[in-house]
LUMFIFI-767254 format. One record per residue (C-alpha): residue number from 1; residue in three letters; chain; x, y, z. Coordinates in Angstrom, 2 decimals, padded with zeros to 5 digits, m for minus. Layout:
# LUMFIFI-767254
<drennu><num>NUM</num><residuo>ALA</residuo><cadena>A</cadena><u>X</u><v>Y</v><w>Z</w></drennu>
...
END
This chain:
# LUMFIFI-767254
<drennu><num>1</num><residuo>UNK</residuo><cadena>A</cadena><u>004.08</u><v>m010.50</v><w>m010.08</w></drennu>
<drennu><num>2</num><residuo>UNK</residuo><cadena>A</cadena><u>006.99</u><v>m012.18</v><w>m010.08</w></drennu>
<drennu><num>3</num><residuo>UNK</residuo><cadena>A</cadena><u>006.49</u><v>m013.92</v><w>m013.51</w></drennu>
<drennu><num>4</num><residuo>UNK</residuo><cadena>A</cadena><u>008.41</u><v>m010.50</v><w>m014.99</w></drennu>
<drennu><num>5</num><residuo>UNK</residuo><cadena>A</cadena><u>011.47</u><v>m013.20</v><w>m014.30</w></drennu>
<drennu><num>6</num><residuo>UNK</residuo><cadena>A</cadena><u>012.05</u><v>m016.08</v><w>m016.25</w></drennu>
<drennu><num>7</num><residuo>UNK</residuo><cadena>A</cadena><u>012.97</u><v>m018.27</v><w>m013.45</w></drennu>
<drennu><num>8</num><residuo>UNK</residuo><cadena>A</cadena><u>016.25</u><v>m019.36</v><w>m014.51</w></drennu>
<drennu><num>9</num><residuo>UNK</residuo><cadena>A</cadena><u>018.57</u><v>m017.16</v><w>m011.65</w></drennu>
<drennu><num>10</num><residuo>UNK</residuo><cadena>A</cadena><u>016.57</u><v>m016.76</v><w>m008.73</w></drennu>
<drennu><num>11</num><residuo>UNK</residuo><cadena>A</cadena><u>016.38</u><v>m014.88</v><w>m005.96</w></drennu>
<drennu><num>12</num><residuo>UNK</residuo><cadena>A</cadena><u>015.52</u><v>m011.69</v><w>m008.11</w></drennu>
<drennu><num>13</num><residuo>UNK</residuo><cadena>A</cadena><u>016.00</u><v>m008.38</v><w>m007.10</w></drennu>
<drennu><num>14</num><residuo>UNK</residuo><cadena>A</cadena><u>014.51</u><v>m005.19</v><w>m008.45</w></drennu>
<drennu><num>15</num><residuo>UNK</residuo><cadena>A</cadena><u>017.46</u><v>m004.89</v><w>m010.51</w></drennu>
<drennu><num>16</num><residuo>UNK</residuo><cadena>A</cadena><u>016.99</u><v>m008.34</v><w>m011.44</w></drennu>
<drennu><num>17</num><residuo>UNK</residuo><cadena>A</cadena><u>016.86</u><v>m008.85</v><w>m015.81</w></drennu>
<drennu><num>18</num><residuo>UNK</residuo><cadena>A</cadena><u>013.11</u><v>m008.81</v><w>m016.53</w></drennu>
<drennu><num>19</num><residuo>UNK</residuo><cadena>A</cadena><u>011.92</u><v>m011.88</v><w>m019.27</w></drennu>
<drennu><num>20</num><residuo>UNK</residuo><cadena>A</cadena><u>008.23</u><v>m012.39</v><w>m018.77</w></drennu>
<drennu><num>21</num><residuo>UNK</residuo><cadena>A</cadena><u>007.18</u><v>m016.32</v><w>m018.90</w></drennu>
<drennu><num>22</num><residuo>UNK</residuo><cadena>A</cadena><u>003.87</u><v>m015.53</v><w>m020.02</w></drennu>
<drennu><num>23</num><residuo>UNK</residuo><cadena>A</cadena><u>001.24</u><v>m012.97</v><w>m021.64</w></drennu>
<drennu><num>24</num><residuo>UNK</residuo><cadena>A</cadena><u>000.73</u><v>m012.71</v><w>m017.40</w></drennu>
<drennu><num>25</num><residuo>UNK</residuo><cadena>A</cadena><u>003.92</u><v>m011.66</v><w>m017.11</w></drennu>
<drennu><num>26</num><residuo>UNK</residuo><cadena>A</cadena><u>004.36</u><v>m009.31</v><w>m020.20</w></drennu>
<drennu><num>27</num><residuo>UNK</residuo><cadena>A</cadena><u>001.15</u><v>m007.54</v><w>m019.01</w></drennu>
<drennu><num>28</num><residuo>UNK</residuo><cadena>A</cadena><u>002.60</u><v>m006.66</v><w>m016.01</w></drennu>
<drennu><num>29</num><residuo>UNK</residuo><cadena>A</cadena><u>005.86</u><v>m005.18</v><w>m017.49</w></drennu>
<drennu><num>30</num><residuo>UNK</residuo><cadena>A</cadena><u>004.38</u><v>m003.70</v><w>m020.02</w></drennu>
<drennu><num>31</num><residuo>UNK</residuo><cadena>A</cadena><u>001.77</u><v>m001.55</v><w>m017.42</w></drennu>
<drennu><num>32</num><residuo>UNK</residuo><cadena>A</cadena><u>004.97</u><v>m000.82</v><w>m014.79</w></drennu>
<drennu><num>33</num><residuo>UNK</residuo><cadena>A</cadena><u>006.77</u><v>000.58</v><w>m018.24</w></drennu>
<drennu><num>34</num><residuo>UNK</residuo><cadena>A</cadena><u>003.07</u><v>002.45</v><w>m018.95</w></drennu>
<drennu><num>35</num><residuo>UNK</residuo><cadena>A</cadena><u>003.12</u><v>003.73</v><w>m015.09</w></drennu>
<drennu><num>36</num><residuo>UNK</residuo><cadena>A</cadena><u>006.70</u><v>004.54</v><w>m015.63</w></drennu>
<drennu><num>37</num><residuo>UNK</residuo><cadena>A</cadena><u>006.86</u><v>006.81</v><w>m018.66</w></drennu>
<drennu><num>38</num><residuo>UNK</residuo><cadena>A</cadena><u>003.57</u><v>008.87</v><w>m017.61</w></drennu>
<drennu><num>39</num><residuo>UNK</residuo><cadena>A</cadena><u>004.60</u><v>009.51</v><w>m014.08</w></drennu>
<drennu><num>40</num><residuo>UNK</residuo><cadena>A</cadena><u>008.56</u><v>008.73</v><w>m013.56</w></drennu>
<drennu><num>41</num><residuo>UNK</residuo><cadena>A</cadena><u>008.48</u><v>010.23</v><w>m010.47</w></drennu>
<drennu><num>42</num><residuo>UNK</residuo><cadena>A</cadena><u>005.39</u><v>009.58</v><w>m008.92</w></drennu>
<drennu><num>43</num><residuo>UNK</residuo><cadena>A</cadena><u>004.66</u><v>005.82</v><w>m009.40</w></drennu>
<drennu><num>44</num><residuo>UNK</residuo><cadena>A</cadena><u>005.19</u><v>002.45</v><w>m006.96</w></drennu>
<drennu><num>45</num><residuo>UNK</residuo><cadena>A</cadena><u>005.17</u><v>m000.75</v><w>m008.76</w></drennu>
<drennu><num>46</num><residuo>UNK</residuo><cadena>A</cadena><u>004.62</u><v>m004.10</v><w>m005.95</w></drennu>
<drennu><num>47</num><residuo>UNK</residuo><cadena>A</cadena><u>005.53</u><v>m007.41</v><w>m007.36</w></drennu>
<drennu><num>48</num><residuo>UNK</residuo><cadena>A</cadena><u>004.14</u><v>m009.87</v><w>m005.35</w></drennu>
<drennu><num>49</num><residuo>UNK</residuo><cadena>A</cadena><u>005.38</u><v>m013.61</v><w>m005.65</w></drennu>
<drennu><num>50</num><residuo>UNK</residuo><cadena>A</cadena><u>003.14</u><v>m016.28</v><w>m004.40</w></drennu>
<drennu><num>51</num><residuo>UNK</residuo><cadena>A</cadena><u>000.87</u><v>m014.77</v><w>m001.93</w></drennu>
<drennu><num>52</num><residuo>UNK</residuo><cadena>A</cadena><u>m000.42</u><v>m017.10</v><w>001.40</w></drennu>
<drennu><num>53</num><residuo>UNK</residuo><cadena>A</cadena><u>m002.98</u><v>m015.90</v><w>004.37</w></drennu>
<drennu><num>54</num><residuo>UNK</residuo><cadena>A</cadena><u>m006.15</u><v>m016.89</v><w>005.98</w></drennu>
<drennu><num>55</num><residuo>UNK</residuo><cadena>A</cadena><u>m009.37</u><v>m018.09</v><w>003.65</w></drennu>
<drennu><num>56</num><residuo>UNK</residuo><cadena>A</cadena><u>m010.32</u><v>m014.85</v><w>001.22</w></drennu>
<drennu><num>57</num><residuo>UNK</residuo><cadena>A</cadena><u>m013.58</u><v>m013.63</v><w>003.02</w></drennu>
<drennu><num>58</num><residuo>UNK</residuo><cadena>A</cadena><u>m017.06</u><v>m013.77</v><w>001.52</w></drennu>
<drennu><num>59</num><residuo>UNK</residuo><cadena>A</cadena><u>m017.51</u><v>m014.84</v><w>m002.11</w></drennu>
<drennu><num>60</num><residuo>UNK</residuo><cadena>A</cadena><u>m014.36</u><v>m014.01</v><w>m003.77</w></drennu>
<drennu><num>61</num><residuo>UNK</residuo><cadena>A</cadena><u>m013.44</u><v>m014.74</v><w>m007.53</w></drennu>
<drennu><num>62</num><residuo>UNK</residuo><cadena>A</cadena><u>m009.92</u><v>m016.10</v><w>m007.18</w></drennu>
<drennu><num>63</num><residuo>UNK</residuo><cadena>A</cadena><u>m009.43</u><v>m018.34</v><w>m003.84</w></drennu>
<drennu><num>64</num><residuo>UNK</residuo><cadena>A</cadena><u>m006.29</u><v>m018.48</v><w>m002.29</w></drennu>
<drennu><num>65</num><residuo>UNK</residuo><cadena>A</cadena><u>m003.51</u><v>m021.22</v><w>m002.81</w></drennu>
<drennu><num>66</num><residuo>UNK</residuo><cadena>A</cadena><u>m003.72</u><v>m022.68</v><w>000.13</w></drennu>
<drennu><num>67</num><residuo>UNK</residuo><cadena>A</cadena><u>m008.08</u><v>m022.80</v><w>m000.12</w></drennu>
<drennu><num>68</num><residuo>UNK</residuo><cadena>A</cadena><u>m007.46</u><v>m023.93</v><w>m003.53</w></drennu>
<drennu><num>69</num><residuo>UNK</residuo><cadena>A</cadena><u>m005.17</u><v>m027.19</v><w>m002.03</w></drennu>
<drennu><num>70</num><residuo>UNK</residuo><cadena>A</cadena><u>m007.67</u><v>m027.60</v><w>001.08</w></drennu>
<drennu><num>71</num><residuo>UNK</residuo><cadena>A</cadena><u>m010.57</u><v>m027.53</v><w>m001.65</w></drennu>
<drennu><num>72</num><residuo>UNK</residuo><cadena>A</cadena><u>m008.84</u><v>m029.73</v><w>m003.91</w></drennu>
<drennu><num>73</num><residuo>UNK</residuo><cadena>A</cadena><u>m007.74</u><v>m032.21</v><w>m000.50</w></drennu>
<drennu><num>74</num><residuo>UNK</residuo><cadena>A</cadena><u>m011.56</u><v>m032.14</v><w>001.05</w></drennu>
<drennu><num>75</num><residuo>UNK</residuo><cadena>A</cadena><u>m013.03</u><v>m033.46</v><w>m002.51</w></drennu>
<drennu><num>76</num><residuo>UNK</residuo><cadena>A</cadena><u>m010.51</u><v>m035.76</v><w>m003.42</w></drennu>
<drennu><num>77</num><residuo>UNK</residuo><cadena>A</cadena><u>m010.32</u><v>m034.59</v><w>m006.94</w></drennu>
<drennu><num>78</num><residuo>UNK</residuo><cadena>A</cadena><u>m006.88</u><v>m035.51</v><w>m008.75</w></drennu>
<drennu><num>79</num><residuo>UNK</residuo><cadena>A</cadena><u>m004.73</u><v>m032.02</v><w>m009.25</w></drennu>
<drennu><num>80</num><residuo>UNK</residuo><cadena>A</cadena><u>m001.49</u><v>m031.88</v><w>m010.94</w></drennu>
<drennu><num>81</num><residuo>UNK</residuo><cadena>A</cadena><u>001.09</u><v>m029.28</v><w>m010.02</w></drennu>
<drennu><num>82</num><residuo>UNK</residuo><cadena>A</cadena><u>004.24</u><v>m028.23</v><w>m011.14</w></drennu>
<drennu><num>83</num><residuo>UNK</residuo><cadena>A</cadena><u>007.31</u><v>m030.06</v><w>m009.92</w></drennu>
<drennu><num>84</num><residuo>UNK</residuo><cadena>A</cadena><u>010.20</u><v>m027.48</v><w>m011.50</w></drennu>
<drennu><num>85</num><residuo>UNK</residuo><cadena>A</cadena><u>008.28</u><v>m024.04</v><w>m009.73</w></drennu>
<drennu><num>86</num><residuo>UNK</residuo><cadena>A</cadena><u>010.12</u><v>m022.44</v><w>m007.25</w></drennu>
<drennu><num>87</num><residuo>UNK</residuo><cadena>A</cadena><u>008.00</u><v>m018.94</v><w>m005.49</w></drennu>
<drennu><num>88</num><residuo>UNK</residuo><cadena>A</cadena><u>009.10</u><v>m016.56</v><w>m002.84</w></drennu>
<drennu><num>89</num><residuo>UNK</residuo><cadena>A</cadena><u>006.05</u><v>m016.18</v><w>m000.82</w></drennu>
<drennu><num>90</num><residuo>UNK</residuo><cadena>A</cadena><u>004.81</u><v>m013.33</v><w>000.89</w></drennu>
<drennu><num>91</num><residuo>UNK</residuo><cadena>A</cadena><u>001.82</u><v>m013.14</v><w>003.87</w></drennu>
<drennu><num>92</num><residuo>UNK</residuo><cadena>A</cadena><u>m000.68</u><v>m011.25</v><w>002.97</w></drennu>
<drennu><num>93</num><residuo>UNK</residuo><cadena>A</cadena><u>m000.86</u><v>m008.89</v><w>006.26</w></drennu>
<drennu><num>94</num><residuo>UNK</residuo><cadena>A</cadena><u>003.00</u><v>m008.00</v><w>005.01</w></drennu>
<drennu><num>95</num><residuo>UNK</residuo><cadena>A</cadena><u>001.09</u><v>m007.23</v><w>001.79</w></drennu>
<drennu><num>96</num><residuo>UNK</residuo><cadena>A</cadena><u>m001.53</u><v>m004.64</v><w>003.18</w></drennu>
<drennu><num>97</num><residuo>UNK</residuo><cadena>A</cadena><u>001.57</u><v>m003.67</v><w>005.95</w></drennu>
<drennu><num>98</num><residuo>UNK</residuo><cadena>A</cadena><u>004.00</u><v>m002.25</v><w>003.10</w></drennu>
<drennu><num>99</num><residuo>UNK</residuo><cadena>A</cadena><u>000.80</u><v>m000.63</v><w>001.55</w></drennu>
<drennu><num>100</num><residuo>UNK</residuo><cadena>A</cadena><u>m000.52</u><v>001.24</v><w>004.39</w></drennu>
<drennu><num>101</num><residuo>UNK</residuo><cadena>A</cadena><u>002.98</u><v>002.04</v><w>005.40</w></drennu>
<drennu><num>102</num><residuo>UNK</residuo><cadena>A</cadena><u>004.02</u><v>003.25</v><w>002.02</w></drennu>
<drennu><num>103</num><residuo>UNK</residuo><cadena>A</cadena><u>000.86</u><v>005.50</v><w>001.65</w></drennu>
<drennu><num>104</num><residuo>UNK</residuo><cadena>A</cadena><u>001.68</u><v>006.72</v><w>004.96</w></drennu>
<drennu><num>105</num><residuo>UNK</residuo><cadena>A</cadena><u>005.04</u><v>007.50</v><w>004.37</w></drennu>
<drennu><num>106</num><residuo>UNK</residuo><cadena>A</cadena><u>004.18</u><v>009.73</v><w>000.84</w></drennu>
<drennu><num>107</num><residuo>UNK</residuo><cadena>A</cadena><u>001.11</u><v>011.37</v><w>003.17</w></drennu>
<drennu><num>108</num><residuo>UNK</residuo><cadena>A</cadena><u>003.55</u><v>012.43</v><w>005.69</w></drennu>
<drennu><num>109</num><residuo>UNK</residuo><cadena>A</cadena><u>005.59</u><v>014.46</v><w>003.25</w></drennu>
<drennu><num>110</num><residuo>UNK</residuo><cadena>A</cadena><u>008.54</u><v>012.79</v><w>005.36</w></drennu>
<drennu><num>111</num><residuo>UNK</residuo><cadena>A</cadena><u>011.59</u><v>012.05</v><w>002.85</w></drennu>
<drennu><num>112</num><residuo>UNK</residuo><cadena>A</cadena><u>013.01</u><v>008.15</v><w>003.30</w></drennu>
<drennu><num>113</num><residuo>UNK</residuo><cadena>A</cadena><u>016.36</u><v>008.30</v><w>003.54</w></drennu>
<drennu><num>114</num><residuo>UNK</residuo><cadena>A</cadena><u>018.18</u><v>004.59</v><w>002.08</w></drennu>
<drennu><num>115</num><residuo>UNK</residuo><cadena>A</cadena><u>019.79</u><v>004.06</v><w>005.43</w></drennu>
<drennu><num>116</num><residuo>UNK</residuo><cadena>A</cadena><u>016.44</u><v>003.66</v><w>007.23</w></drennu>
<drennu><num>117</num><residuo>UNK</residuo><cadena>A</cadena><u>015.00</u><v>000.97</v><w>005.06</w></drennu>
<drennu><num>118</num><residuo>UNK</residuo><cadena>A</cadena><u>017.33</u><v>m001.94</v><w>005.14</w></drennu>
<drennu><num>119</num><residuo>UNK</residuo><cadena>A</cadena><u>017.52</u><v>m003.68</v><w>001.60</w></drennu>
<drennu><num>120</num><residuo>UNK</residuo><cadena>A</cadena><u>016.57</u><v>m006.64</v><w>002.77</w></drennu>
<drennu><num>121</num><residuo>UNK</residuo><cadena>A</cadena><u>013.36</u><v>m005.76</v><w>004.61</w></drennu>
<drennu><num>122</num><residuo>UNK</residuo><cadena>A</cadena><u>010.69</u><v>m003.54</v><w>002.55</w></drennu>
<drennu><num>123</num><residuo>UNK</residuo><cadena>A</cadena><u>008.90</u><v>m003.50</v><w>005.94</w></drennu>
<drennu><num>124</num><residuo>UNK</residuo><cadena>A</cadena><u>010.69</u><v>m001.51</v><w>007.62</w></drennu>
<drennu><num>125</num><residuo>UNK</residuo><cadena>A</cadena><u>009.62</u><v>001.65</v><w>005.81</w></drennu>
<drennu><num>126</num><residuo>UNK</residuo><cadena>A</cadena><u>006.16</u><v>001.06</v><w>008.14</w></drennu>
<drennu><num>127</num><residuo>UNK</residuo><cadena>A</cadena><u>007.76</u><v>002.49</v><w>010.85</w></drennu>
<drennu><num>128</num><residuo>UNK</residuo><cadena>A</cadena><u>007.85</u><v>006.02</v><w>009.00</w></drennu>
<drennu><num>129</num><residuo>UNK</residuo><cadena>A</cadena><u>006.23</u><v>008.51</v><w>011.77</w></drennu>
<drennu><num>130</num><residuo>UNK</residuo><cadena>A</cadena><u>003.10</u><v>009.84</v><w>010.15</w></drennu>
<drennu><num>131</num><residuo>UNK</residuo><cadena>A</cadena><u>002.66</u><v>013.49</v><w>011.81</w></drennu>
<drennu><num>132</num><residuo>UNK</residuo><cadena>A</cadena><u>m000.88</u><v>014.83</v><w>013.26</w></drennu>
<drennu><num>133</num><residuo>UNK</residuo><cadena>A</cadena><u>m000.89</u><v>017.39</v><w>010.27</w></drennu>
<drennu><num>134</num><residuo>UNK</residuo><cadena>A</cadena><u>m001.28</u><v>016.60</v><w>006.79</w></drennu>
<drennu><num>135</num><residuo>UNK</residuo><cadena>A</cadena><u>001.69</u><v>018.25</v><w>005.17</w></drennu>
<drennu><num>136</num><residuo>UNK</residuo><cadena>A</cadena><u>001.64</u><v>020.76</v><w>002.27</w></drennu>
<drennu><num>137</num><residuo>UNK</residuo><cadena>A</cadena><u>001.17</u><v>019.31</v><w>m001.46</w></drennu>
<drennu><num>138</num><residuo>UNK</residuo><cadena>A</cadena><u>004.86</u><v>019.53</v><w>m002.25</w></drennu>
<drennu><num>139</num><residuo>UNK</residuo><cadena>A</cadena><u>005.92</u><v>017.43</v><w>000.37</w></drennu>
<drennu><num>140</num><residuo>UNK</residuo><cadena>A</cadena><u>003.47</u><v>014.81</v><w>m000.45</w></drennu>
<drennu><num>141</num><residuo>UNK</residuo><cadena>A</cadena><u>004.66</u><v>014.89</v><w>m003.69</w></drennu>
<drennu><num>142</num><residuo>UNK</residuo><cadena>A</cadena><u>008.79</u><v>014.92</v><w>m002.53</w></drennu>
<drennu><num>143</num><residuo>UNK</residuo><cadena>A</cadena><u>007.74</u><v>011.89</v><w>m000.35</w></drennu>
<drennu><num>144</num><residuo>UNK</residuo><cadena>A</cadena><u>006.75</u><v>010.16</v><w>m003.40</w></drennu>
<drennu><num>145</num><residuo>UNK</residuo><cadena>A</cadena><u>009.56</u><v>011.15</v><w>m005.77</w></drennu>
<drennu><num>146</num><residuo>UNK</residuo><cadena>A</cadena><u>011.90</u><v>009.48</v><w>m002.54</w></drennu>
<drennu><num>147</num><residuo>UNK</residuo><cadena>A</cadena><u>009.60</u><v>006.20</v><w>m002.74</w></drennu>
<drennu><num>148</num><residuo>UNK</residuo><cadena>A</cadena><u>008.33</u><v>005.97</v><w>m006.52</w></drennu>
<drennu><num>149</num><residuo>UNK</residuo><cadena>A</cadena><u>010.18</u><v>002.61</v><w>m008.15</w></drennu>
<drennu><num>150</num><residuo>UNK</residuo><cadena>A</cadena><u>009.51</u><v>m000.95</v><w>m008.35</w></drennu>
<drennu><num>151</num><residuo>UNK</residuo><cadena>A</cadena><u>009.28</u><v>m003.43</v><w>m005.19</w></drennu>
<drennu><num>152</num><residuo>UNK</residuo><cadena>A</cadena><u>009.86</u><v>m007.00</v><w>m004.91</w></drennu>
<drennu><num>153</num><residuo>UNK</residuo><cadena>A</cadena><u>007.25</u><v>m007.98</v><w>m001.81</w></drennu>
<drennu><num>154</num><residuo>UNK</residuo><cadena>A</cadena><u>008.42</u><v>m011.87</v><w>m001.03</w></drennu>
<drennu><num>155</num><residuo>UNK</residuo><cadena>A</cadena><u>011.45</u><v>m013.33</v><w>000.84</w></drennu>
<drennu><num>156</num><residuo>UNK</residuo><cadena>A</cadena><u>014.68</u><v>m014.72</v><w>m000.63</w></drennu>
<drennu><num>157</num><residuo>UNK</residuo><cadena>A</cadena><u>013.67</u><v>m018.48</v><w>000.26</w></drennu>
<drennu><num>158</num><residuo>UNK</residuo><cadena>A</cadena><u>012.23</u><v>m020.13</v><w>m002.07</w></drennu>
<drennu><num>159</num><residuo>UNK</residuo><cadena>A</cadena><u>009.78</u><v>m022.57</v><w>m002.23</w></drennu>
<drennu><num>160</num><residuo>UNK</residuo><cadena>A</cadena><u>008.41</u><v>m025.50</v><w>m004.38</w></drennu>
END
């Protein structure tokens, strides 16, 4: 989430000064730190911002934003929102895209190299080769160690 910020100096980075807004917030720190010290070299931490896409299918707990606002639109019920909120959102097919192509870069054993994944798009590690053999534990594990870390998933443009 990207509620590990306080909001004050945005865009954030993951080097960005973490100061949670809420108990949300401090949750979510506080489990990255738990993921952290038990495996330092063998954990991925995705902060998502404000995540858009299609209606969630079948009956789903939390509705998305946007079927919150067409909900909200189609009843004519009075909602307030924030007016000082600025997100970074993020699609959620680029969600599930850096997912798949993260697990398929630590399942390849392949090392990622910096110069392949440009800082400023975390996509770009999906197009990591995945070979037809699975590869031996330790390179699994070395393909891991190259990706473990914390992930901002959400552009730079912000929006209220």
């Amino acid at each position: 989430t990207d509620q590990v910020y306080d909001g004050r100096s945005p865009p954030y980075t993951e080097v960005s000064q973490v100061d949670p807004v809420n108990v949300y917030g401090q949750t979510k720190l506080a489990f990255e730190a738990l993921l952290r010290a038990r495996l330092p070299d063998r954990h991925v931490s995705l902060r998502s911002s404000l995540i858009v896409g299609g209606s969630t299918p079948g009956e789903c707990r939390k509705q998305s934003f946007f079927q919150f606002c067409e909900e909200r639109l189609a009843s004519g019920t009075p909602t307030d929102f924030f007016a000082d909120e600025i997100r970074s959102v993020v699609h959620v097919d680029d969600v599930c895209a850096t997912v798949l192509a993260l697990l398929r870069l630590i399942s390849s054993g392949r090392t990622l190299h910096t110069t392949e994944v440009p800082a400023d798009d975390p996509r770009a590690v999906a197009a990591a080769n995945v070979p037809a053999a699975p590869p031996a534990a330790d390179g699994m594990l070395q393909a891991l160690k190259d990706v473990a870390g914390v992930y901002n998933m959400g552009g730079p443009a912000g929006v209220s």
